[in-house]
PAZAPA-4460 file (N, C-alpha, C; in steps of 0.05 Angstrom, whole numbers, plus 32768, in hexadecimal, padded with zeros to 4 digits):
% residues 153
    n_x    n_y    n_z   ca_x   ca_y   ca_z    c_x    c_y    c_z   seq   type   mol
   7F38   80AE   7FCB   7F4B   8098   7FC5   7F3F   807D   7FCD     1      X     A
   7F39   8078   7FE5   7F24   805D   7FEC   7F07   805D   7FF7     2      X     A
   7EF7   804C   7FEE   7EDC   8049   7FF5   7EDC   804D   8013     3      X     A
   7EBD   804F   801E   7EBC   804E   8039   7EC9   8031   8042     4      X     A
   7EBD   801F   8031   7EBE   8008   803D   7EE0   8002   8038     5      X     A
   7EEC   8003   8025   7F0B   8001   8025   7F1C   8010   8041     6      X     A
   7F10   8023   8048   7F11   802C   805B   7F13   801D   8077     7      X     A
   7EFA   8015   8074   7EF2   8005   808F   7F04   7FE8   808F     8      X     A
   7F0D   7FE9   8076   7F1C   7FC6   8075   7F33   7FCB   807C     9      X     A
   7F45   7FE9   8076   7F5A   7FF2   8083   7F58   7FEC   80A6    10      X     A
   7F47   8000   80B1   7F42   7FFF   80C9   7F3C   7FE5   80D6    11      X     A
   7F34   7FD9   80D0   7F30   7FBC   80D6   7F48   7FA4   80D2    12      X     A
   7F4F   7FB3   80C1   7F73   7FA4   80C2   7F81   7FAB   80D8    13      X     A
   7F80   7FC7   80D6   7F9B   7FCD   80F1   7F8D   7FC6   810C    14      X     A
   7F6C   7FC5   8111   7F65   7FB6   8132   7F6C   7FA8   812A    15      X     A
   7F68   7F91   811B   7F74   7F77   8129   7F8C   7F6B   811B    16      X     A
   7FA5   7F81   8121   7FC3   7F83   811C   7FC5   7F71   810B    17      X     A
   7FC1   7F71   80EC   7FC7   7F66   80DE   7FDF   7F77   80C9    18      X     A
   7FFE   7F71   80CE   8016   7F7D   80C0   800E   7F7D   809F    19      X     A
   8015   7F9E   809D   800A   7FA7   807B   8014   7FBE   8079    20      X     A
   801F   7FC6   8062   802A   7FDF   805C   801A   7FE4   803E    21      X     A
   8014   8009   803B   800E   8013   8028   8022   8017   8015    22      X     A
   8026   800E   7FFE   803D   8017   7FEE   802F   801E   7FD5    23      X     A
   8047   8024   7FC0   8049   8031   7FA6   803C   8055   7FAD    24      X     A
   802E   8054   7F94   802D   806C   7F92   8015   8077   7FB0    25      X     A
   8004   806E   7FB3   7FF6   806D   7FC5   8003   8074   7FE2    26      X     A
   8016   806F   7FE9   8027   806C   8001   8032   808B   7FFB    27      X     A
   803B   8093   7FE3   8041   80A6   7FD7   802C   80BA   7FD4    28      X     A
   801A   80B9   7FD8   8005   80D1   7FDB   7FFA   80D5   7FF3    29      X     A
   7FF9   80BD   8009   7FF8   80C3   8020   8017   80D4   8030    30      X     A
   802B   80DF   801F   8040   80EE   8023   803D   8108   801D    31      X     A
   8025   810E   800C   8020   8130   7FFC   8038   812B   7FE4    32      X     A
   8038   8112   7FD5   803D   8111   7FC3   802C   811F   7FAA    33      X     A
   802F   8134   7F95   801A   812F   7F84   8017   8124   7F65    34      X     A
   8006   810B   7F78   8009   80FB   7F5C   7FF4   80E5   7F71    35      X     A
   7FEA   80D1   7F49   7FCE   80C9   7F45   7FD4   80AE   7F42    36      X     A
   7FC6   809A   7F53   7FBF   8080   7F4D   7FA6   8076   7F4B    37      X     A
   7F9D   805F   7F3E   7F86   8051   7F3C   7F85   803C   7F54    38      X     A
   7F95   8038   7F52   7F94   801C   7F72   7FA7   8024   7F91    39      X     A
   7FAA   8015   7F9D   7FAF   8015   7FB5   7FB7   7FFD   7FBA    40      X     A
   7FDB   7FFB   7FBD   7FE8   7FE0   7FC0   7FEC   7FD7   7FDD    41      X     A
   7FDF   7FC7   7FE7   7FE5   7FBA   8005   7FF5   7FA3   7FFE    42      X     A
   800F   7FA7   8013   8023   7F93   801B   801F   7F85   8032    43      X     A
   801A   7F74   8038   8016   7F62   8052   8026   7F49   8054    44      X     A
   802D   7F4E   8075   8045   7F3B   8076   803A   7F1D   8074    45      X     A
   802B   7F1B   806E   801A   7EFD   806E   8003   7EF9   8060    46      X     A
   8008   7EF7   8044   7FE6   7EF9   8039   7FD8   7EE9   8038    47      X     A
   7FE1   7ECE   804C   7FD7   7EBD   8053   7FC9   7EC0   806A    48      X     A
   7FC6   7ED6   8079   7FC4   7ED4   8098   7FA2   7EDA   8095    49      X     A
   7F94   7EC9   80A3   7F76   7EBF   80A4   7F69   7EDB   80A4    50      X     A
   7F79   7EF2   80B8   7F66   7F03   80C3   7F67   7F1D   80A8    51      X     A
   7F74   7F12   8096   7F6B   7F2C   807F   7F54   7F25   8075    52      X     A
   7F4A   7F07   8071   7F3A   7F00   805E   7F1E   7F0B   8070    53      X     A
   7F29   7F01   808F   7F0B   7F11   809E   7EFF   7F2D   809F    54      X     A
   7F1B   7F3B   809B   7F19   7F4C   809E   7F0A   7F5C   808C    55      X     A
   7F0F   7F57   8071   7F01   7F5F   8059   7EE6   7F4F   8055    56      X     A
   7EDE   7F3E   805F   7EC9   7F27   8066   7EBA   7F40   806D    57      X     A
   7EBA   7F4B   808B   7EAB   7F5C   8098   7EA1   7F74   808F    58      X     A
   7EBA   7F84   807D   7EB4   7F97   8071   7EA0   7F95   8055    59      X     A
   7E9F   7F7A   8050   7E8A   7F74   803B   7E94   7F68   8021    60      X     A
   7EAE   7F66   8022   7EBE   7F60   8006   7EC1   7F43   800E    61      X     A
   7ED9   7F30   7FFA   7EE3   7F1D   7FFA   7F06   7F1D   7FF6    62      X     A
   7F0F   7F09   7FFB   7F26   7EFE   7FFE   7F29   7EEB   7FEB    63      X     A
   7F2D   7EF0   7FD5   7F3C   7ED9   7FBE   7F55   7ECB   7FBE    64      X     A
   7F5B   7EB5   7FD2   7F77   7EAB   7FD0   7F85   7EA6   7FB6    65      X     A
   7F9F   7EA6   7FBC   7FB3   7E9C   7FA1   7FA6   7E83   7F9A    66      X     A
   7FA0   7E73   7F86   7F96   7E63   7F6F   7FAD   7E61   7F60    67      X     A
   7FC5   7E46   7F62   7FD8   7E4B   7F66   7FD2   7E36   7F40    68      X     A
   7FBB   7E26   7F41   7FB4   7E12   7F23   7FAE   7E2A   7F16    69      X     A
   7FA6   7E3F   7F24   7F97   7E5A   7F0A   7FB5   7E62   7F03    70      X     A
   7FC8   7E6D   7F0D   7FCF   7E7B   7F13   7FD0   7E9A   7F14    71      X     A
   7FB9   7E9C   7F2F   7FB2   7EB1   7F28   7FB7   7EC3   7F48    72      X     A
   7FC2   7EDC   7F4C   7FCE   7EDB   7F6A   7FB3   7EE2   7F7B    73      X     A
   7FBC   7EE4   7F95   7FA1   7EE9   7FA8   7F99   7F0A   7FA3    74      X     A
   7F7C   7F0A   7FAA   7F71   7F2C   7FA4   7F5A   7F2A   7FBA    75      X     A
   7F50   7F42   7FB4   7F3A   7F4E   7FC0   7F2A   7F48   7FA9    76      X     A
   7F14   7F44   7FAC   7EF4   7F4E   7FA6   7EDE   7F59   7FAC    77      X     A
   7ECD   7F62   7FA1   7EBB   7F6C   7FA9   7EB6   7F8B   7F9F    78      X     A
   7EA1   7F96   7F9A   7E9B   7FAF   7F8C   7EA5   7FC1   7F9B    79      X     A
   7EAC   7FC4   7FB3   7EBB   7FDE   7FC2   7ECC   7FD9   7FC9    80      X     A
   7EE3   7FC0   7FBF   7EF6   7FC2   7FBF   7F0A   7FBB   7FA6    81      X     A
   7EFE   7FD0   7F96   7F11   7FCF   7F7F   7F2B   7FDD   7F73    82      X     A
   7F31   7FED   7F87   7F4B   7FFC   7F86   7F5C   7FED   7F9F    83      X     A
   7F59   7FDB   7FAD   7F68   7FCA   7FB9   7F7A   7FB1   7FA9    84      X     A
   7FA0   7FB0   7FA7   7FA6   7F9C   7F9A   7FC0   7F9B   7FAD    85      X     A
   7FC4   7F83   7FB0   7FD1   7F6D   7FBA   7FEB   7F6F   7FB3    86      X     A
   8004   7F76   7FCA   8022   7F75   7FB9   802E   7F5D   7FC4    87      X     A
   8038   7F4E   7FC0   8048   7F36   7FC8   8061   7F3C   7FD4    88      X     A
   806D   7F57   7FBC   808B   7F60   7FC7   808D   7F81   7FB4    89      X     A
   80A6   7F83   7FC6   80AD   7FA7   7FBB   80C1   7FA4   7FA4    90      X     A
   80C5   7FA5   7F8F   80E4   7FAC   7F84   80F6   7FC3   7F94    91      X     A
   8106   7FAC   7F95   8121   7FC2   7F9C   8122   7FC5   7FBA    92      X     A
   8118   7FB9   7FC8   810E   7FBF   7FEC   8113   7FA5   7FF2    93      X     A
   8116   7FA7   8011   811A   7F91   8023   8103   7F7A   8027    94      X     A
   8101   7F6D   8039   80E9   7F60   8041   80D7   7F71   804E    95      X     A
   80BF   7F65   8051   80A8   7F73   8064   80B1   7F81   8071    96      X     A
   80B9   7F6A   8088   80C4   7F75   80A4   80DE   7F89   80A7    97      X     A
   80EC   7F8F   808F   8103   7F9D   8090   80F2   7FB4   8089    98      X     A
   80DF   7FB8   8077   80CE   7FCF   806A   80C1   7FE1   8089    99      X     A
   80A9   7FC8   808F   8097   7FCC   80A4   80B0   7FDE   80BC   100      X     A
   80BF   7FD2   80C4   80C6   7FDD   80DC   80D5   7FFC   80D3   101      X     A
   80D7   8004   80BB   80DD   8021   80B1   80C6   802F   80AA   102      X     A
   80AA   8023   80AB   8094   8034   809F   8091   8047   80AE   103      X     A
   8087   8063   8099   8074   8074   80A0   8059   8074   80B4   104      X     A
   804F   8079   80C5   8034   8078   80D1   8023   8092   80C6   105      X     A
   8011   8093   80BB   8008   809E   80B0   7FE5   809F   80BA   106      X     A
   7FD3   80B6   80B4   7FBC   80B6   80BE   7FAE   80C4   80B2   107      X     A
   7F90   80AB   80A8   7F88   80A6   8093   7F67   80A4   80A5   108      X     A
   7F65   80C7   80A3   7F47   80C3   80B0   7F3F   80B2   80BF   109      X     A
   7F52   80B9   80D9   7F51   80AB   80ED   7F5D   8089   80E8   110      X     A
   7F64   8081   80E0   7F7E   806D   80D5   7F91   806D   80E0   111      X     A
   7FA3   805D   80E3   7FC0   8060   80EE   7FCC   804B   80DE   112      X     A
   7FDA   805D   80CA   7FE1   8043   80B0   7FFB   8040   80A7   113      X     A
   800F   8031   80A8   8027   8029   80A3   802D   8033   8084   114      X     A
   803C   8041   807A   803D   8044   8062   8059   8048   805A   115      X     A
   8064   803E   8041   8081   803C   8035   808A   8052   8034   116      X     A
   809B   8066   803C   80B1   8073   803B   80AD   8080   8023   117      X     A
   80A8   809E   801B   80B3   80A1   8003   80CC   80A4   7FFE   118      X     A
   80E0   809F   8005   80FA   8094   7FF4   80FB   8072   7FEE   119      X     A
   80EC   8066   8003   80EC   804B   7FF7   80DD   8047   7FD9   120      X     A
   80BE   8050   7FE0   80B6   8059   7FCB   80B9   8063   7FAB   121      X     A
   80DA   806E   7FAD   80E4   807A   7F9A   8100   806B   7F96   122      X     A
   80FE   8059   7FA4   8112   8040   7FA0   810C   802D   7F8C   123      X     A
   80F0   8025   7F95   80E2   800D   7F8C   80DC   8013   7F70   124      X     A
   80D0   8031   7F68   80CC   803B   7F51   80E6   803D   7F3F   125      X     A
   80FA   803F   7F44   8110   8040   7F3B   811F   802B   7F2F   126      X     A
   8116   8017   7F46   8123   7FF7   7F3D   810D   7FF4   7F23   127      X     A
   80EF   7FE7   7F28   80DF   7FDD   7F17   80F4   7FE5   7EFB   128      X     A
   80E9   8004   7EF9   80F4   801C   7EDF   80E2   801F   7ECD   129      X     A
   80C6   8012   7ECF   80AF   8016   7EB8   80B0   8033   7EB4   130      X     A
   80A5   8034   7EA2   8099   804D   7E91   808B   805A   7EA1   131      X     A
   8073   804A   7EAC   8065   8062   7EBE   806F   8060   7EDA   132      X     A
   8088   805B   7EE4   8095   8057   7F03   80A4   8074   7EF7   133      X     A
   80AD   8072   7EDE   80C7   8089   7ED9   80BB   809F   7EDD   134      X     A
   80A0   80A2   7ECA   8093   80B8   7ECA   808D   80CE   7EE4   135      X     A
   808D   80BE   7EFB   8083   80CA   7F16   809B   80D2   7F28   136      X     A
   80B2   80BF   7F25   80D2   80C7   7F30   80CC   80E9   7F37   137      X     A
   80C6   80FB   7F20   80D7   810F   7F2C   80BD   8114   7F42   138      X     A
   80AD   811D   7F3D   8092   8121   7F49   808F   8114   7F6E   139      X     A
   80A1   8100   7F6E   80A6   80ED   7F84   80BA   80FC   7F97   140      X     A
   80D0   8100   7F7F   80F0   8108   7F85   80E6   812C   7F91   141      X     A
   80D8   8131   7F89   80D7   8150   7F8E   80C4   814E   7FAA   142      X     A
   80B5   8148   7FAD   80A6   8144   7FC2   80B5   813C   7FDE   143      X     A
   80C9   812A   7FD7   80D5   811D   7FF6   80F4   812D   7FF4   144      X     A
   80F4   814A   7FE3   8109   8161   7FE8   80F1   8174   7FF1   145      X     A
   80DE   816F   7FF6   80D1   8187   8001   80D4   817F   8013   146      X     A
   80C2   8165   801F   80C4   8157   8037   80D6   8165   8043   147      X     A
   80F4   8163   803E   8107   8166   804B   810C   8179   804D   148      X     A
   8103   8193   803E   810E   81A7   8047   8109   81BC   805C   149      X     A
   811A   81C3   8065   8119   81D2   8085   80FF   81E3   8081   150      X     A
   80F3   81ED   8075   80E3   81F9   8079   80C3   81EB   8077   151      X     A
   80C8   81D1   806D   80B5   81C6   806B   80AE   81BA   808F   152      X     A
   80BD   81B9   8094   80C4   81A7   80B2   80B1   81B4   80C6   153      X     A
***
């Protein structure tokens, strides 16, 4: 799912406590969801905050701020980080900090990674309502009735 080095830009986020949650489907497969994404959406409570841009600095990538005359939003670059994309906000969910303080902790080859809820997850998919959000509902929906069930426990 992520390069070594995407990896290392994770890990390098959470030393130097920079607030970020894994969402969409991604957040959803770190649950034993089964189901397939191309990218990997990071939410951060500040995508302004200096220490992401270093952070990915170190790991070898870049930090493209919002270009607000382009209008074009802020991203990642760089060849090993191309399944990394930038969420601003969730449909259908609270703020960061209302999200963040309900996240999942999750562990990601040695990682300790904040990740969205799969029922939030299946919130957010629900609101949007695209075609390919609908498509995955049950696949989502069946997964967090396993979760739950006593025997799964």
């Amino acid at each position: 799912m992520l390069s070594e080095k995407e990896l290392a830009f994770l890990k390098e986020l959470t030393e130097q406590k920079v607030p970020f949650l894994i969402v969409g489907l991604s957040a959803a497969v770190l649950q034993d969801a089964p189901v397939v994404t191309q990218d990997v959406d990071l939410w951060f409570k500040d995508i302004e905050d200096v220490k992401i841009a270093k952070s990915i600095e170190k790991c070898g990538g870049i930090f493209i701020p919002t270009l607000i005359q382009f209008q074009m939003p802020a991203r990642f670059g760089g060849e090993d980080f191309q399944t990394l994309d930038l969420v601003l906000e969730v449909s259908g969910l609270g703020t960061f900090d209302e999200e963040y303080k309900n996240a999942l902790e999750v562990n990601l080859q040695g990682i300790k990674l904040k990740v969205l809820p799969l029922e939030k997850v299946i919130l957010s998919k629900e609101t949007v309502g695209r075609l390919k959000d609908k498509a995955v509902l049950p696949a989502l929906k069946a997964t967090l009735a396993a979760n739950r069930s006593p025997t799964q426990r």
